[in-house]
Phi, psi and omega in degrees: 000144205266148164257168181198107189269150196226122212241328204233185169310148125219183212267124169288026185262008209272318186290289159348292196308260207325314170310290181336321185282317191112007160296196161204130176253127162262094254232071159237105162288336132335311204278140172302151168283350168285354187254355186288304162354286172294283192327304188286348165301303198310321196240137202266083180306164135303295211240162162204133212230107170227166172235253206245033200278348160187195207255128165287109161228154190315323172312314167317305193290336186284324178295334188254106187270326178286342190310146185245321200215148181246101198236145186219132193252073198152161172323274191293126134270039197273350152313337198251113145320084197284346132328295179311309185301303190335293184312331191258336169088046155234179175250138155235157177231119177244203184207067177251037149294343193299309140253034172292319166295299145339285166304316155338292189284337217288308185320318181309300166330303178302290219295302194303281161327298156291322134352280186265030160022071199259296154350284190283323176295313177318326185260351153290284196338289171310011192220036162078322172311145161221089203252115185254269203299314155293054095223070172280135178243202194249144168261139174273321176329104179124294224302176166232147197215130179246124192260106171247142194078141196223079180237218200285301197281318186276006153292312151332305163276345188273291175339338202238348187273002185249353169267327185294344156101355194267189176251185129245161188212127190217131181231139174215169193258350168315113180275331164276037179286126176269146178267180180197185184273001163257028180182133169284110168309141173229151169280153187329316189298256176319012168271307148355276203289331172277305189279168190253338186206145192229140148193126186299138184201033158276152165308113167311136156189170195297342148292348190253022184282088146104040189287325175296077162287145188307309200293308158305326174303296178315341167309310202275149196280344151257129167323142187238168139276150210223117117314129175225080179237038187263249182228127180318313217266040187265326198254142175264109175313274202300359139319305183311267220278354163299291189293345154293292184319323201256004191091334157009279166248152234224301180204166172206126197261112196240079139345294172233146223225167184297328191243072176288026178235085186299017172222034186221346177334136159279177187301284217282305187323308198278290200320317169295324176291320175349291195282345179265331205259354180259358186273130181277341159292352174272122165242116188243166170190155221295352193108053193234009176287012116270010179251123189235172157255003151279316173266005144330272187322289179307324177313328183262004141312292195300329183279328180311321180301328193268332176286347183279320175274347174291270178342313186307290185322309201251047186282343167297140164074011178305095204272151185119231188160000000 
C-alpha cells in the first residue's frame, strides 16, 4: 500500500477517501515544518500532503528521495518549487476545482457589498445612524467587470456575474485560454479601456509580483472598483492606496493582503494597512474566499481523484504492495 504523509488539517473524510484509493495516511498534522525533513527521511513516503505550513524546496524534496507526488490542498501554488519538483521527478497535484466555487460566490459578495456600501451602513445602523441617501449604491447591471486572469476562479466568478445583466471582460496571459459564454476574452488594452471593475484571479509567481501596479491602475480609462480574492502580492499595495487617495479606485474589496501576518508588518506595511482597514470604502478579510465547509470537504474529493489517477497511470515502479 502506497503511503502519504499530510502535515496540515483536513476535512476528516481524507483518510477514507485515501484508503479507498489504496493510500494508507500518516496524518500529523502537528508536526512542525522544521521536523518535516527528519519525517521524510525516516519513512519512505510516496505522497506528501500540504496546504501552507512550508515551502517545498529542493532541499526538502532531497530528504524524501522516494516522494512520487505533491498534493496541496487548495489552489495556490506559490509555496512550491515547481523546478525543484521537475527536477526531482514528482508531480504536483492541487485542487482548485474544489474552491472555485467558494470563490466564485465570495467575489459576488465582495462586488455586492461595495456597490451597496453594506459594511458602513451596517456599523451606522448600530451606532443609531439612519443615513439612506449617503448610502445610495451602484447597480452591477450595466456594469463591464474586467476579470484578470481567466482560469478555474475568474470562471467561477464570471459564471455567476452572468445573471446580473453585466458585460465581463476577461483578460488572461495564456493564449490557449478557451473562451466559453461566460466572459469575452480580451487583451490587457481594452480591458483597460473598457471596464468599470477590476477584479483579480491571477496566480502569485515571480512574474506576477506587484503586476497589478500604479502603471497598470493608471492604464485604466475609469476610475474602477478594485476586487482582490488571488494573492496579496499579486497587487502592489502603495499603488493601491495611492489610487484610493486619488479617485482612481472608486473603492476595494481585499481578501488578501501583501503581508497576512499583521503582527510581523514592517513601518510602510502598517502605514498602508492603517489606511486601508480605516477608508470607508476598502473592505478587507482574512483570506476565506475560498474557505467554505463544503469546500473543506471537496478540495479533498478532488485531490483524492487526482492521486488515484496519477497512481492508477504510474503503477511501474510504484513502492509498497
Amino acid at each position: 500500500m502506497s503511503l502519504c504523509l499530510v502535515i496540515d488539517e483536513m476535512h476528516d473524510s481524507l483518510q477514507q477517501r485515501l484508503q479507498s484509493i489504496g493510500v494508507e495516511t500518516d496524518y500529523r498534522p502537528s508536526l512542525a515544518a522544521a521536523d518535516v525533513p527528519a519525517a521524510l527521511a525516516a519513512i519512505p513516503y510516496e505522497g506528501l500532503m500540504v496546504r501552507s505550513k512550508l515551502r517545498i524546496t529542493a532541499d526538502l524534496l532531497s530528504h524524501g528521495p522516494q516522494l512520487r507526488y505533491i498534493a496541496r490542498a487548495g489552489a495556490g501554488v506559490d509555496n512550491i518549487d515547481e523546478a525543484a519538483l521537475a527536477a526531482a521527478g514528482v508531480t504536483l497535484l492541487n485542487a482548485p476545482e474544489g474552491n472555485r466555487d467558494a470563490v466564485g460566490e465570495y467575489a459576488i459578495g465582495l462586488l455586492l457589498a461595495l456597490f451597496r456600501n453594506i459594511v458602513p451602513a451596517h456599523q451606522e445602523v448600530r451606532q443609531g445612524q439612519w443615513r439612506r441617501e449617503a448610502n445610495r449604491g451602484e447597480e452591477v447591471g450595466g456594469k463591464t467587470i474586467g476579470l484578470l486572469g481567466y482560469g478555474h476562479m475568474g470562471r467561477a466568478f464570471a459564471r455567476r456575474l452572468r445573471a446580473f445583466g453585466c458585460t465581463v471582460l476577461a483578460h488572461d496571459i495564456d493564449p490557449a485560454c478557451p473562451a466559453d459564454d461566460f466572459a469575452t476574452l480580451v487583451s490587457l488594452l481594452e480591458l483597460q479601456a473598457r471596464a468599470e471593475v477590476l477584479s483579480l484571479h491571477i496566480p502569485y509567481s515571480a512574474a506576477n509580483h506587484h503586476f497589478v501596479n500604479e502603471t497598470l491602475v493608471q492604464g485604466f480609462q475609469s476610475p474602477i472598483w478594485l476586487l482582490n480574492t488571488a494573492r496579496g502580492e499579486v497587487l502592489d499595495h502603495a499603488a493601491a492606496v495611492q489610487a484610493l487617495q486619488t479617485g482612481k479606485v472608486r473603492g476595494a474589496a481585499l481578501d488578501v493582503l501583501e503581508n497576512e501576518k499583521l503582527s510581523t508588518l514592517n513601518a510602510e506595511q502598517q502605514a498602508r494597512f492603517v489606511f486601508l482597514s480605516s477608508a470607508p470604502n476598502v473592505i478587507l478579510s482574512p483570506h476565506i474566499g475560498g474557505w467554505t465547509h463544503q469546500s473543506y470537504a471537496r478540495i479533498n474529493e478532488v485531490l483524492v481523484k487526482k492521486i488515484g489517477a496519477f497512481l492508477s497511470d504510474n503503477k511501474t515502479g510504484a513502492a509498497g504492495s
